[in-house]
C-alpha positions as CSV (number, residue, x, y, z in Angstrom):
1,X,20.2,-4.1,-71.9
2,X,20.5,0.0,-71.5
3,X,21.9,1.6,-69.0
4,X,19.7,4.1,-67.3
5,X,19.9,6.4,-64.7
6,X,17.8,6.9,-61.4
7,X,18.3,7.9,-57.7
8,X,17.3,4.8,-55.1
9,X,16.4,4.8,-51.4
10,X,19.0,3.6,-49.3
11,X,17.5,0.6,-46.9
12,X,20.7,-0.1,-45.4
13,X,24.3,0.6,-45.5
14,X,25.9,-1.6,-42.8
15,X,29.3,-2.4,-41.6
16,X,30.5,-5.9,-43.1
17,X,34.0,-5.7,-42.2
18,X,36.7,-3.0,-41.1
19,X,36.7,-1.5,-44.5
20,X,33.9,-3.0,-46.5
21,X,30.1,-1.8,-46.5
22,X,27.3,-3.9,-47.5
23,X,24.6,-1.1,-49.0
24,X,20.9,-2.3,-50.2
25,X,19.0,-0.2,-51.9
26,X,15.1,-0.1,-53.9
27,X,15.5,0.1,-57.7
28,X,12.3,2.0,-58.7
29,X,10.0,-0.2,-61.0
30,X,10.4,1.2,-64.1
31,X,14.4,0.3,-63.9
32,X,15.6,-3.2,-65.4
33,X,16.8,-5.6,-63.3
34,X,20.5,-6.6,-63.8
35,X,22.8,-10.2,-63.9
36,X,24.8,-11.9,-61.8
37,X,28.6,-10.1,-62.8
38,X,26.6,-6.6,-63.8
39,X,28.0,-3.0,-62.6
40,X,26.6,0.5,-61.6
41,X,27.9,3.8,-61.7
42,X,26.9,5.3,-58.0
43,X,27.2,8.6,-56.8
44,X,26.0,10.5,-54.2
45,X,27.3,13.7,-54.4
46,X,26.5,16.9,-56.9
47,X,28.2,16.5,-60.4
48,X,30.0,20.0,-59.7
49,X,31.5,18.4,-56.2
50,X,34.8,16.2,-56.3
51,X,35.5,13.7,-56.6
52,X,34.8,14.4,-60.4
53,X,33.8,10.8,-61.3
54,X,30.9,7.9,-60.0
55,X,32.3,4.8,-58.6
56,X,31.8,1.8,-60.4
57,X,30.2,-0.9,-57.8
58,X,29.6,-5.1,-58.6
59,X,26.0,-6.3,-57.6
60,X,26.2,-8.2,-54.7
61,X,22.8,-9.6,-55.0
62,X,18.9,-8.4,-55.9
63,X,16.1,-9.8,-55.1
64,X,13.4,-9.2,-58.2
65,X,10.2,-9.4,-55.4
66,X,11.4,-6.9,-53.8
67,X,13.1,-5.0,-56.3
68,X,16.0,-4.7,-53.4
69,X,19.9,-4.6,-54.6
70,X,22.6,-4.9,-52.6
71,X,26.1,-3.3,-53.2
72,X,29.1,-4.6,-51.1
73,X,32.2,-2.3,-51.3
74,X,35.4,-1.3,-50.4
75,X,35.9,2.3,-48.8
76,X,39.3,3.3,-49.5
77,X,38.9,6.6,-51.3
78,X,37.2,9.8,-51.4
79,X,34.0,8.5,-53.5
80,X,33.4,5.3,-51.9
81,X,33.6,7.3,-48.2
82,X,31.0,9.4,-49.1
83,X,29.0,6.4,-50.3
84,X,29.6,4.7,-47.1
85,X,28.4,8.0,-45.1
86,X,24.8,7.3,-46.8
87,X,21.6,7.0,-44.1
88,X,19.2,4.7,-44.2
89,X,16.5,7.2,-45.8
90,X,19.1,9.1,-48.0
91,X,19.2,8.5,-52.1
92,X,22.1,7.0,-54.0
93,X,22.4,8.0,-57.7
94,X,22.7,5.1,-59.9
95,X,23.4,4.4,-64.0
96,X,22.9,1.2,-64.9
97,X,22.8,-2.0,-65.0
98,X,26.1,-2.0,-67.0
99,X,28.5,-4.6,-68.7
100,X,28.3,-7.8,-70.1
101,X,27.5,-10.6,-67.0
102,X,28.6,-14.2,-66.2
103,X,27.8,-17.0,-69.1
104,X,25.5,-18.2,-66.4
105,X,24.0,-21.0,-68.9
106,X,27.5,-22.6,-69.0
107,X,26.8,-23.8,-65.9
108,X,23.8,-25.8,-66.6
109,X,24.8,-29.4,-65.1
110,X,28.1,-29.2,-64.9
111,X,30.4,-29.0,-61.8
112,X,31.3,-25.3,-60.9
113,X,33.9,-23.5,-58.8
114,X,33.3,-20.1,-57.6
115,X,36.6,-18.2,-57.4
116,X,37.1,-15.2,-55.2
117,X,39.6,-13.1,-53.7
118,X,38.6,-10.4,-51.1
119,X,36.2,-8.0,-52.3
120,X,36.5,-9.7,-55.9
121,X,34.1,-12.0,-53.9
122,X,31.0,-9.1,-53.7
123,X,29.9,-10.1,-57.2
124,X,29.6,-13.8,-56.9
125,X,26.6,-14.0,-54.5
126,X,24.7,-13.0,-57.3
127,X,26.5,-15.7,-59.3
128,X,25.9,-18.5,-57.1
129,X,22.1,-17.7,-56.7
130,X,21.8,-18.1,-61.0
131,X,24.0,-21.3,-61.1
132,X,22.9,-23.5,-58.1
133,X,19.7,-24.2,-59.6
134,X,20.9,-25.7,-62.9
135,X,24.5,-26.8,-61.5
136,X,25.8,-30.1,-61.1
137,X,27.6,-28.7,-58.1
138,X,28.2,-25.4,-57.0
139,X,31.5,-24.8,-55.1
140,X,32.7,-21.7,-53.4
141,X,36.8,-20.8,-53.4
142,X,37.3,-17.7,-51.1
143,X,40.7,-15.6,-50.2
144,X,41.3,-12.9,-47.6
145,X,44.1,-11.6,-46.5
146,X,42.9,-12.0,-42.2
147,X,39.2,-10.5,-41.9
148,X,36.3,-12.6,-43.7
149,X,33.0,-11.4,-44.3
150,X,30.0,-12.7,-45.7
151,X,30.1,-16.6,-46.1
152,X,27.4,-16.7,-44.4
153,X,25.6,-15.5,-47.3
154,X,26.6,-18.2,-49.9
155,X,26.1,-21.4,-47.3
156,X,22.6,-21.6,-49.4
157,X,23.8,-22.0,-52.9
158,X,26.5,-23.9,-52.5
159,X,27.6,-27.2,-52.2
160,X,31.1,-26.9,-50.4
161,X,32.7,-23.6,-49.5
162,X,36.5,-23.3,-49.2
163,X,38.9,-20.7,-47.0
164,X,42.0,-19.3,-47.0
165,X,43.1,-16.4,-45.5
166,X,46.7,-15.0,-45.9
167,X,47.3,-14.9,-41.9
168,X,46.1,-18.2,-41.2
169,X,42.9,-16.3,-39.0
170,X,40.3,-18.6,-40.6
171,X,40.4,-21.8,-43.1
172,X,43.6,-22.8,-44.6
173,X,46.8,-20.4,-44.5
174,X,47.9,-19.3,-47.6
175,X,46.1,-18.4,-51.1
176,X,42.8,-19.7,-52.5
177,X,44.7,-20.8,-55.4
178,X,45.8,-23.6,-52.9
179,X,42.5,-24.8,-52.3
180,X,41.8,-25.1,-55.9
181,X,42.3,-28.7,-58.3
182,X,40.6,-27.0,-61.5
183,X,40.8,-30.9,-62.9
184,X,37.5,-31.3,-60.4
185,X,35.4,-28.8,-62.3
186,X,34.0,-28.5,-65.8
187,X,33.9,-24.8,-65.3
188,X,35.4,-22.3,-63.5
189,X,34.1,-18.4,-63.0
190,X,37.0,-15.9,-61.1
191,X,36.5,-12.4,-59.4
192,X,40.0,-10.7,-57.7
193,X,42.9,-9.0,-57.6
194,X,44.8,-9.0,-60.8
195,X,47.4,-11.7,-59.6
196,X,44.9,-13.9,-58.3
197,X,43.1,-14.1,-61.3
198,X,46.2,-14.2,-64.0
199,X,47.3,-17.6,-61.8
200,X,44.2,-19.3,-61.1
201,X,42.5,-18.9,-64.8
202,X,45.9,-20.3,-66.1
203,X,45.6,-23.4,-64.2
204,X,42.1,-23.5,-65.3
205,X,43.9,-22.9,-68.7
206,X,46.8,-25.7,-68.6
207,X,44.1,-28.2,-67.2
208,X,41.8,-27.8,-70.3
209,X,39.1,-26.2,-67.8
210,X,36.6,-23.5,-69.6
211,X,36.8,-20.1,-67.1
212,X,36.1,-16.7,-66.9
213,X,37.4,-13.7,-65.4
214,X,35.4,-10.4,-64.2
215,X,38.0,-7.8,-64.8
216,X,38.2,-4.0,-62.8
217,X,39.2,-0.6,-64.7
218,X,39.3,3.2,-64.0
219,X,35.9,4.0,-65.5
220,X,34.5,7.6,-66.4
221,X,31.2,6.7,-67.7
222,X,30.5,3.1,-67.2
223,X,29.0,3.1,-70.9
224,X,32.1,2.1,-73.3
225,X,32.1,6.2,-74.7
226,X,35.0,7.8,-72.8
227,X,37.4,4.5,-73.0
228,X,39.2,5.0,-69.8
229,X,38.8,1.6,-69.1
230,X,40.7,0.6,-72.4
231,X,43.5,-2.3,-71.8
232,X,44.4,-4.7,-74.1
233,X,44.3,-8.7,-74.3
234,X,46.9,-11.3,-74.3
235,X,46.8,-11.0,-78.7
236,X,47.4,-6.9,-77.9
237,X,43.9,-6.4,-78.9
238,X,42.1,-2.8,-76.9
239,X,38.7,-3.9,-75.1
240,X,36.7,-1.5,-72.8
241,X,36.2,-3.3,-69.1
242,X,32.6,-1.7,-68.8
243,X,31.4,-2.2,-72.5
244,X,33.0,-5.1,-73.6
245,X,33.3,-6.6,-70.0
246,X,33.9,-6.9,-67.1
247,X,33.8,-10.7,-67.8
248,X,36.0,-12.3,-70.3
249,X,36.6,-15.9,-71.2
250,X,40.4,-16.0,-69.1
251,X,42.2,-17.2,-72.4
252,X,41.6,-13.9,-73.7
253,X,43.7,-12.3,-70.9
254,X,45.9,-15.3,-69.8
255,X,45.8,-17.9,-73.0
């Protein structure tokens, strides 16, 4: 699928938590539709105004009716403030849909466990819509460190959802990799911070449970062409996060 660009009506850009937005947008109808674990590139400032490069933001969810997507997001910098500043009304510059998604067909009638940590969680709505119907079972793992936002959301496509929070404030105390007996599951997809990830896809790993990871990187263009997004996998090998990624079987990373 090519990535294009277009600029979108912003429908919403609501408060979800203390930090995090939850933006909806119309993609106009000669766009493609994305998959669950896709990216854009979103700006919504002039290309001669800093900050000098689009921010790279998960789909939360679409709805292909509609045409609506829905971006949730962090806002901890200069970019992602002046998304969050955005009226309902106001246009939001978009490239995409970019990336490779979730393997949702590995799903099909097998049990699942949705893995998320914080806002790692914003692109697994998406995924939980695509695997429910063809699932066996569809569980949801989350981790925040007090505030939680948007379970509601996932009640529908799920069959159990699990909590932990790092203070204790809601579900279990501790981290989500507590909650998780990969041994349960035939598959296993993971969204998070980098240390989340590395130690749940490695007990996915050691268990002889199939899993992937959605990975985050610095990106320039979104496209693969600049390779700021560059790292390289657990055999030293240099992939691009937005070309060749963002999800990766987690035995290339942590096998």
């Amino acid at each position: 699928m090519r990535a294009q660009s277009c600029d979108a009506p912003v429908l919403e850009n609501s408060v979800a938590a203390s930090d995090i937005r939850l933006m909806r947008v119309r993609l106009p109808e000669d766009q493609p539709l994305p998959k669950a674990g896709m990216f854009y590139m979103l700006r919504a400032w002039a290309a001669d105004e800093p900050p000098l490069l689009s921010r790279p933001i998960s789909v939360h969810r679409w709805d292909e009716a509609s045409r609506e997507l829905e971006f949730l997001y962090q806002v901890k910098g200069k970019g992602t403030e002046k998304l969050a500043a955005l009226a309902e009304g106001e246009t939001v510059s978009l490239t995409g849909p970019a990336g490779n998604g979730f393997p949702v067909e590995a799903a099909r009638g097998k049990k699942v466990a949705v893995v998320g940590g914080g806002i790692g969680t914003a692109p697994l709505l998406q995924l939980v819509r695509e695997v429910h119907p063809i699932a066996a079972q569809t569980d949801f793992l989350a981790g925040y460190r007090d505030e939680v936002y948007r379970i509601d959301a996932f009640e529908p496509f799920c069959s159990n959802i699990y909590v932990a929070t790092d203070t204790g404030s809601f579900g279990k105390k501790g981290f989500v990799t507590e909650l998780l007996g990969p041994e349960k599951y035939d598959v296993v997809f993971i969204c998070g911070p980098e240390i989340m990830m590395k130690n749940t896809a490695r007990m996915c790993l050691e268990a002889g449970v199939e899993c992937y990871v959605s990975k985050e990187g610095v990106m320039a263009c979104g496209l693969g062409a600049c390779l700021g997004c560059t790292c390289r996998t657990e055999k030293g090998e240099p992939v691009c996060v937005c070309k060749d990624g963002p999800v990766f079987e987690g035995s290339v990373f942590y096998g």
